[in-house]
KELUMBA-876966 format. One line per field, with one value per residue (C-alpha): residue in one letter; residue number from 0; x, y, z. Coordinates in Angstrom, 3 decimals, padded with zeros to 6 digits. Layout:
! residues N
r <- A,...
k <- NUM,...
x <- X,...
y <- Y,...
z <- Z,...
END
This chain:
! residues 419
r <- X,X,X,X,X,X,X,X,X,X,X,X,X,X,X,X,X,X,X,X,X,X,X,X,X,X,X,X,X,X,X,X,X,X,X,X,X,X,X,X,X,X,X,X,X,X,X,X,X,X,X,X,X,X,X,X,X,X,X,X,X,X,X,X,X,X,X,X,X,X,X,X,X,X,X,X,X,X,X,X,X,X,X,X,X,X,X,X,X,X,X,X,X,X,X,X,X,X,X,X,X,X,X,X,X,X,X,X,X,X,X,X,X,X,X,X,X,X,X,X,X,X,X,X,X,X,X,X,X,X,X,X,X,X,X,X,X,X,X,X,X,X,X,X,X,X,X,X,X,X,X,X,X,X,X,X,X,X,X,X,X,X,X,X,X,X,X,X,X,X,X,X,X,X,X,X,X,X,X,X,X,X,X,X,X,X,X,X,X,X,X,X,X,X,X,X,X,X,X,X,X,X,X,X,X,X,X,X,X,X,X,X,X,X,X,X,X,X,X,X,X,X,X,X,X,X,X,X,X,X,X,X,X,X,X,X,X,X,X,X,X,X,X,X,X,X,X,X,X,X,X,X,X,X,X,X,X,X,X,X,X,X,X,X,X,X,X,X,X,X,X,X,X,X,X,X,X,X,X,X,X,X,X,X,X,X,X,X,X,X,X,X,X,X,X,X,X,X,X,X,X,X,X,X,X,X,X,X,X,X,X,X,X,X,X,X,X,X,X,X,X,X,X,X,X,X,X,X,X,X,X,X,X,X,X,X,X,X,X,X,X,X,X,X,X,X,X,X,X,X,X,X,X,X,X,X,X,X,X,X,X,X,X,X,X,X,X,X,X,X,X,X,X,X,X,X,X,X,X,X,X,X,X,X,X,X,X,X,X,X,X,X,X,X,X,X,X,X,X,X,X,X,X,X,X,X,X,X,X,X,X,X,X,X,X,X,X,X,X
k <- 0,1,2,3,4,5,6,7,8,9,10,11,12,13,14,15,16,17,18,19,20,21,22,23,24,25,26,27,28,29,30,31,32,33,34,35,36,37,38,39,40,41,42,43,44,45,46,47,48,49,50,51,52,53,54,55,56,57,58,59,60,61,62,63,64,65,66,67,68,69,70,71,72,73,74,75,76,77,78,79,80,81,82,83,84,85,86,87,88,89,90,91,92,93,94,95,96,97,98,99,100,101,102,103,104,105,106,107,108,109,110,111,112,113,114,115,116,117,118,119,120,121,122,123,124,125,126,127,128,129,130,131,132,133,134,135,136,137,138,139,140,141,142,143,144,145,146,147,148,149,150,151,152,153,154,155,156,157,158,159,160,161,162,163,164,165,166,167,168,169,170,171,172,173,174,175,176,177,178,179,180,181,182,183,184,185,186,187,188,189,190,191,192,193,194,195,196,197,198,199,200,201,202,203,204,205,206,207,208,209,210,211,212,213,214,215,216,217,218,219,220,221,222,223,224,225,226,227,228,229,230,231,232,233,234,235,236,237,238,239,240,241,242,243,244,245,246,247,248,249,250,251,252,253,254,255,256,257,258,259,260,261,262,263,264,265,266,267,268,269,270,271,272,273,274,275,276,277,278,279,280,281,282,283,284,285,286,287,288,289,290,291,292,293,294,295,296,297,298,299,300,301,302,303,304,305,306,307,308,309,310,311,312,313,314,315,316,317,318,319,320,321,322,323,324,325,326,327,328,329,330,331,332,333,334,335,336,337,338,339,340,341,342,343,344,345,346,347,348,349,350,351,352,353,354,355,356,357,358,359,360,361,362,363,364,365,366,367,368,369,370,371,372,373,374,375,376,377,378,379,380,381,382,383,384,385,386,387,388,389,390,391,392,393,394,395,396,397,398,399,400,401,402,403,404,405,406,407,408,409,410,411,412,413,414,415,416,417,418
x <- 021.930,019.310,018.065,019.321,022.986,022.993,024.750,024.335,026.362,025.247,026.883,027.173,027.742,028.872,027.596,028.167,026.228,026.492,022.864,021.283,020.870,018.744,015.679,014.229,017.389,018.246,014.751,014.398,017.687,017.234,013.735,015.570,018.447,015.109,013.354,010.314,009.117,008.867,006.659,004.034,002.004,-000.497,-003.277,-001.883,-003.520,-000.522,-000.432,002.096,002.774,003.065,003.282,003.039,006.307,007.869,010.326,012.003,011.422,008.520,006.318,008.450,009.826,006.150,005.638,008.605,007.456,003.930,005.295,007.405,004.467,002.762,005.097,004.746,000.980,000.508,-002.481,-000.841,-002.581,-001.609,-001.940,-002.003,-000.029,000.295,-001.333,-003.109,-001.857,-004.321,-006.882,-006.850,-009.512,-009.507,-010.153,-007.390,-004.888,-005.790,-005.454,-001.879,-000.803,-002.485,-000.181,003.153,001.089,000.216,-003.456,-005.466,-004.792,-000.571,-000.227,-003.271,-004.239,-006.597,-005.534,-007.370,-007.841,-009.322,-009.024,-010.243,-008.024,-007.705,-005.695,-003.158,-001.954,-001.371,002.487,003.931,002.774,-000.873,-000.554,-003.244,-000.993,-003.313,-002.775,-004.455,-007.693,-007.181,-003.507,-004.482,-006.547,-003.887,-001.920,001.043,002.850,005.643,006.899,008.080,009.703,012.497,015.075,016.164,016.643,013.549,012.780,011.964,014.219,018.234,018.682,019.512,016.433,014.517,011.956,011.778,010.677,010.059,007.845,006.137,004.646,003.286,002.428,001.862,-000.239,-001.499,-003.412,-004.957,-005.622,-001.856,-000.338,-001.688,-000.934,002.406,002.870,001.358,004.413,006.816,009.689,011.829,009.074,008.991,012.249,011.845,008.464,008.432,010.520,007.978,005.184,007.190,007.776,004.448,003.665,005.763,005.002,000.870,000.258,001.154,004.894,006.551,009.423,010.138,012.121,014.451,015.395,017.938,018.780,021.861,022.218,020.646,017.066,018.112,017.730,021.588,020.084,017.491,017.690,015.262,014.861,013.048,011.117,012.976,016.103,013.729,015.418,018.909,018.731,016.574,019.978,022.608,020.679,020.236,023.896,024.467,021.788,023.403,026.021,024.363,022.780,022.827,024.007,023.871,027.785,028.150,026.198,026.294,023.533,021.792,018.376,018.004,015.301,013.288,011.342,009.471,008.329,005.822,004.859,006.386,009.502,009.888,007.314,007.946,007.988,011.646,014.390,014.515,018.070,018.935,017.184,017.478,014.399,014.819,013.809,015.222,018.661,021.882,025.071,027.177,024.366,023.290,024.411,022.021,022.576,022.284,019.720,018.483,015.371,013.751,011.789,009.186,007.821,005.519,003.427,003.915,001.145,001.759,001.425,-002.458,-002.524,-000.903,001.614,002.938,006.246,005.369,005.710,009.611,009.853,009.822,008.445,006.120,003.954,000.587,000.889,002.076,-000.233,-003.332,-003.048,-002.662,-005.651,-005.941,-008.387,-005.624,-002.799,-004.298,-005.719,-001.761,-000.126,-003.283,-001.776,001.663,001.759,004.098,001.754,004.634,004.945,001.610,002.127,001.704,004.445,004.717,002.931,004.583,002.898,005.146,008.301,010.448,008.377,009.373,013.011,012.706,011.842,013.817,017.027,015.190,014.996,018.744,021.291,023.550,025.415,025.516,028.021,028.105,026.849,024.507,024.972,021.865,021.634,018.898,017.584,014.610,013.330,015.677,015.600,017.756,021.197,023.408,022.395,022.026,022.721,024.897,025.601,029.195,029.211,028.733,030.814,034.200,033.160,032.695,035.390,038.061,035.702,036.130,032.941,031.990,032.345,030.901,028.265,028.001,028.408,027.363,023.665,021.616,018.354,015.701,011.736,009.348,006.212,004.224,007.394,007.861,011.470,013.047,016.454,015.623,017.509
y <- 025.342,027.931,027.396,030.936,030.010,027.295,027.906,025.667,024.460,023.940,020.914,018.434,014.964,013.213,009.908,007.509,009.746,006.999,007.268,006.071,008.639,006.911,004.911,004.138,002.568,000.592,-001.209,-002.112,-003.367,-005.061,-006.644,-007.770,-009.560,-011.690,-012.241,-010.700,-010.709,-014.281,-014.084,-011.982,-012.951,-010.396,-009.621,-010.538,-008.903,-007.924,-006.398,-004.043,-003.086,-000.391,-000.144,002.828,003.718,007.043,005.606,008.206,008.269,005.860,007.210,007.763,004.039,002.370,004.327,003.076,-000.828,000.070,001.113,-002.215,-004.323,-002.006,-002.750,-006.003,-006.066,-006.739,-005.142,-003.775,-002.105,-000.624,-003.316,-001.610,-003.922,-001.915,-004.467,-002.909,000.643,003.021,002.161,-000.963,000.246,000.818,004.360,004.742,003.076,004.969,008.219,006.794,005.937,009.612,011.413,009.744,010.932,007.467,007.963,006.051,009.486,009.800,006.446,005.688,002.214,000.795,000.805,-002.625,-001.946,-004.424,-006.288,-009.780,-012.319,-016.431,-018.554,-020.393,-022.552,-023.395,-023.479,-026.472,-024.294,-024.217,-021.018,-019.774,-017.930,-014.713,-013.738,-010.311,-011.871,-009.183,-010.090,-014.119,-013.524,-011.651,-013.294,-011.893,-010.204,-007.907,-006.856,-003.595,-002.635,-001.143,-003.473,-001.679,-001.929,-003.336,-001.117,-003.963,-007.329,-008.135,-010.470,-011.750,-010.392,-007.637,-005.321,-005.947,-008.771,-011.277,-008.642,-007.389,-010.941,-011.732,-008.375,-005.747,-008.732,-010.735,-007.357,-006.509,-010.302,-011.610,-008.876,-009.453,-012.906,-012.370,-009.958,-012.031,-014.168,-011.075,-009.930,-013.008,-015.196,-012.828,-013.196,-016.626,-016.834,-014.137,-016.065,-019.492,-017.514,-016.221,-019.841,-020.876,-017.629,-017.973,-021.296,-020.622,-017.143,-015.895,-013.915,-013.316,-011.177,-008.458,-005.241,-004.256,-000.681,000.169,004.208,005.783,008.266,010.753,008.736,008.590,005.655,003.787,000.323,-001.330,-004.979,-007.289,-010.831,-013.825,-015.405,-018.364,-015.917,-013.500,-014.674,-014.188,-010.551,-009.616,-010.441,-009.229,-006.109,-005.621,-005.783,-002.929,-000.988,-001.541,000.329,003.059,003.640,006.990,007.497,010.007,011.209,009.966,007.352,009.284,012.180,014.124,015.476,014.599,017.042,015.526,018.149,015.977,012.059,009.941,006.835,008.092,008.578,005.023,002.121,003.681,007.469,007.108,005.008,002.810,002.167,005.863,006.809,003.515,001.180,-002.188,-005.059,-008.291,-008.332,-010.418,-009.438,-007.568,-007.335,-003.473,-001.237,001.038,004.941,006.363,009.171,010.285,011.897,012.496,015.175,015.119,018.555,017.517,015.231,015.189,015.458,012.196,010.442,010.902,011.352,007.951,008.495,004.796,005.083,008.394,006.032,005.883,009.341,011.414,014.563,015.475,019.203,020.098,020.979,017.215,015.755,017.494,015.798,012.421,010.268,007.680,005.309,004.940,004.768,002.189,000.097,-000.089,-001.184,-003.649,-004.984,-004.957,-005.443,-003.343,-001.189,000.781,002.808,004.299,005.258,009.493,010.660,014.182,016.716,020.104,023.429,024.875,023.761,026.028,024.301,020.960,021.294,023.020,020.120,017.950,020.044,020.003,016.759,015.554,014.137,016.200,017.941,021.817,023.276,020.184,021.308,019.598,017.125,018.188,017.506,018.660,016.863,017.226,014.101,010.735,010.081,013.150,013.184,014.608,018.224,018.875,021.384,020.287,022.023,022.566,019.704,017.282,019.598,018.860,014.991,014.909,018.261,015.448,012.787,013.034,013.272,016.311,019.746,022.966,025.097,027.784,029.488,029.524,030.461,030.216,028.055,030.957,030.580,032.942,034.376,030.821,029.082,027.508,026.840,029.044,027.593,024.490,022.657
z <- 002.908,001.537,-001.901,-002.899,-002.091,-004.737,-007.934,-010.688,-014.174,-017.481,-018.720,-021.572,-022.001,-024.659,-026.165,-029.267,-031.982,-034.675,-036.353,-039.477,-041.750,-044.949,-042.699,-045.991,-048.333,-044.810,-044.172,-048.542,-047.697,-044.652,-046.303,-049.506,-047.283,-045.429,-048.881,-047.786,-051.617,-051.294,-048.138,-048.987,-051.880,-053.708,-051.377,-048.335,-045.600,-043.190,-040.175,-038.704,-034.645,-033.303,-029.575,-026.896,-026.580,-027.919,-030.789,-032.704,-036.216,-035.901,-038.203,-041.100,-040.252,-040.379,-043.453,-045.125,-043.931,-045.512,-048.949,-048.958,-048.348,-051.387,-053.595,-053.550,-053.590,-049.991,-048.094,-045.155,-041.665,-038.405,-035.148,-032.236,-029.452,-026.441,-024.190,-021.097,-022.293,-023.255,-020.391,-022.088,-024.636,-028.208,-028.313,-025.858,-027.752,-030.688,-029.030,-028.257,-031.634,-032.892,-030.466,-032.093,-035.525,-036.853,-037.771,-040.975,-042.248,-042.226,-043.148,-045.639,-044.212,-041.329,-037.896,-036.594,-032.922,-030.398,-026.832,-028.333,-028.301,-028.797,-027.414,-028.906,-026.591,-022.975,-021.542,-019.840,-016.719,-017.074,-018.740,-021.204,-024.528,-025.226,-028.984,-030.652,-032.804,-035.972,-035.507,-035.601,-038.519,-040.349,-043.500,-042.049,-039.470,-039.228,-035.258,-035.342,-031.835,-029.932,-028.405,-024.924,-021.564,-019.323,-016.134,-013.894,-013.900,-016.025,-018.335,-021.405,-023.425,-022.060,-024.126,-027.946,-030.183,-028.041,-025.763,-028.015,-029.133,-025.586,-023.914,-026.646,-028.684,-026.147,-025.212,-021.649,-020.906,-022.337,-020.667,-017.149,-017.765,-018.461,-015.245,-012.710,-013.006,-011.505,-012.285,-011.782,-013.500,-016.561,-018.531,-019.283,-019.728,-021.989,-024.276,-023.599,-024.712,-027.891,-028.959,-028.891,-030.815,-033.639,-033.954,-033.959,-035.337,-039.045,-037.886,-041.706,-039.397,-037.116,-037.355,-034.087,-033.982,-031.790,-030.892,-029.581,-026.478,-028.081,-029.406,-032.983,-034.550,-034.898,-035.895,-038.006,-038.381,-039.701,-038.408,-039.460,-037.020,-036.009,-034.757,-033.112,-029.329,-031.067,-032.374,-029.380,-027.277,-029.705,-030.101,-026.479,-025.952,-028.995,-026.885,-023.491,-025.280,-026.509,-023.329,-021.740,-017.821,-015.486,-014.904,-011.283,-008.874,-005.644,-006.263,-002.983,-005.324,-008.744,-010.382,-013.048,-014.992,-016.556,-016.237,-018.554,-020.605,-023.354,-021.920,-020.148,-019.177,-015.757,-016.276,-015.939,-016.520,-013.608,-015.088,-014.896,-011.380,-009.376,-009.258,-011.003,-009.061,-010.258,-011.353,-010.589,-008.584,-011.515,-013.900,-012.573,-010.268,-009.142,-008.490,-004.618,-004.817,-001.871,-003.326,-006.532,-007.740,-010.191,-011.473,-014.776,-016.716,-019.904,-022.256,-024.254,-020.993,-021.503,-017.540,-016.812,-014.060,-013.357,-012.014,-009.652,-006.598,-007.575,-007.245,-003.560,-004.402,-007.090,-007.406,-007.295,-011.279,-012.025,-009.390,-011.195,-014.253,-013.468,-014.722,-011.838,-013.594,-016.381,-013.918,-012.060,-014.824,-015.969,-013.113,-012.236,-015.230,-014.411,-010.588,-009.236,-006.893,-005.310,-008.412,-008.057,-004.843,-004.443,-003.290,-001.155,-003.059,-002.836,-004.261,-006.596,-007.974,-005.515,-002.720,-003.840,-004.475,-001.138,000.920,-001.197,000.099,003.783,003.913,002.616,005.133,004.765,008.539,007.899,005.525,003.106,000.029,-001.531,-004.960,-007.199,-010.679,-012.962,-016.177,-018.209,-018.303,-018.305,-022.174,-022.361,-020.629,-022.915,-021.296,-017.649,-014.704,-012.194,-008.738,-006.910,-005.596,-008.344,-010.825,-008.412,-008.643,-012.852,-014.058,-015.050,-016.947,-020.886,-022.193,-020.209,-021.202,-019.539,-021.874,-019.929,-016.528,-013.250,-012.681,-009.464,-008.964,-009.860,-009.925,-011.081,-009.157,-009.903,-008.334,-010.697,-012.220,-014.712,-014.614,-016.730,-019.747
END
């Protein structure tokens, strides 16, 4: 089927919008249930994460922790714990935290960035525990971090608290520590390092946020250490919930028109797109794509394109901005060298989507199931073609926003019909 013949639909999905809408009263609240006055004494010097992912709201929620530190005559500053992120350098993590606005300048307190660490401990396994040195040297803690979905194994705690204390802290040597094991040796060692963490290093709490379909923030909950493993799993299951999905499984090209760190760990949802490695019968069930099309880079990405290698096709526009040094130095770290693998580079946009539609098994006169997204944090929005619109007309939570419009490009070939 030629490109021109394709007509596409403008369609929404609806999720769970339940949000918070007063960050500020919620955290003093969530701090007073805790007792935090009684933890930090005046002129504690306590330190505050902040990792690499895109968190909505993040800035206006590390704020808000700052002030209630202030107020009762803590010292706070920023700790960066991104482990090998940021080409596992100081100035690149702090070109990281600058692009989600968190500078010594909008917050008004030290960011302490470094790759030293000591070690705390070793695990039953041999296994040196890595630990941030400011963050050791700290009078106190407080682990800020998303709970969510992990892009590379199932189980009962993925990405959050406990991740945060032995990957985004144990910095570039923790975190290839922690990856070596791979993703069927992770889970549980994730939570062995934690232990030995909260039992060795100054942790006064940690605050889980948890966001809806949409990336508004539906959940702040602060934990004392010792339940750190059980609000990292309760909150995973509220997230599971939350969790946005594409509207069917069986998709011939799904157009991405953008990928990037800040979007996912792996430029895209693995749990959206198909790519997660270790997981139990029943636990996931990936989506059929038959390819995948990449078109940009975003910005925030700072030219690290981990996660490409899940994708089929990518253009000449995404494929010129990727910094390899930083890619690779990431996924040195995190093992999985089949996501930095370059896929087909195609010209233009209409050249990729081109052979995308080429290269489909599909027997002439089947039309073709093509779905459109801007990047896979957003799926409330997307452009569907015939074929997928007959499979999805019926489901509840979609609605059509518009009409029929066919896949255009202008003179650059690049896309113009885009959400």
């Amino acid at each position: 089927m030629m490109i021109e013949e394709i007509k596409m639909y403008r369609i929404l999905q609806t999720f769970n919008k339940n949000k918070i809408n007063n960050i500020p009263e919620i955290i003093s609240k969530e701090f007073k249930k805790i007792n935090l006055s009684q933890k930090i004494k005046p002129g504690m010097k306590i330190g505050i994460t902040v990792g690499s992912r895109g968190i909505n709201n993040l800035l206006l929620i590390i704020k808000v922790i700052i002030h209630e530190i202030q107020k009762r005559k803590g010292v706070p500053f920023i700790l960066p714990a991104m482990g090998s992120h940021g080409d596992a350098n100081i100035e690149g993590q702090r070109k990281i935290l600058a692009s989600y606005g968190i500078t010594e300048e909008s917050t008004g307190v030290p960011i302490k960035a470094t790759m030293e660490v000591v070690e705390l401990a070793k695990l039953e396994n041999g296994l040196p525990v890595y630990f941030d040195k400011y963050a050791f040297q700290a009078d106190g803690i407080i682990v800020v971090n998303r709970i969510k979905l992990h892009t590379v194994y199932k189980a009962e705690i993925e990405s959050g608290l406990c991740k945060m204390l032995s990957v985004g802290l144990g910095n570039h040597k923790g975190a290839t520590i922690v990856h070596s094991l791979g993703p069927k040796g992770i889970p549980d060692n994730v939570i062995k390092f934690a232990q030995v963490i909260l039992k060795k290093a100054p942790i006064l709490c940690g605050v889980g946020i948890v966001e809806n379909a949409y990336d508004d923030t539906a959940k702040i909950k602060a934990v004392l250490p010792e339940n750190f493993y059980k609000v990292d799993k309760e909150l995973l299951e509220e997230c599971k919930a939350n969790s946005p999905s594409l509207p069917i499984s069986n998709i011939d090209i799904l157009i991405l028109e953008e990928m990037g760190k800040n979007i996912s760990g792996a430029g895209m949802d693995t749990n959206i797109t198909g790519g997660v490695k270790a997981y139990k019968e029943g636990e996931y069930n990936p989506p059929k794509i038959n390819k995948i099309v990449v078109l940009d880079l975003t910005s925030e990405s700072h030219g690290n394109a981990l996660g490409m290698g899940i994708a089929d096709i990518i253009t000449k526009q995404m494929y010129n901005k990727i910094d390899f040094k930083t890619t690779y130095e990431n996924v040195i770290t995190c093992r999985y060298l089949d996501r930095v693998k370059v896929p087909l580079i195609a010209d233009t946009d209409e050249g990729a989507i081109k052979i995308a539609l080429k290269t489909t098994y599909n027997l002439p006169g089947i039309k073709p199931g093509i779905i459109i997204i801007r990047n896979t944090l957003k799926l409330d929005e997307m452009l569907v073609s015939e074929a997928i619109w007959e499979e999805i007309k019926n489901q509840k939570n979609i609605s059509a926003i518009g009409s029929w419009e066919k896949i255009t490009f202008n003179r650059r070939g690049n896309l113009t019909l885009r959400i």
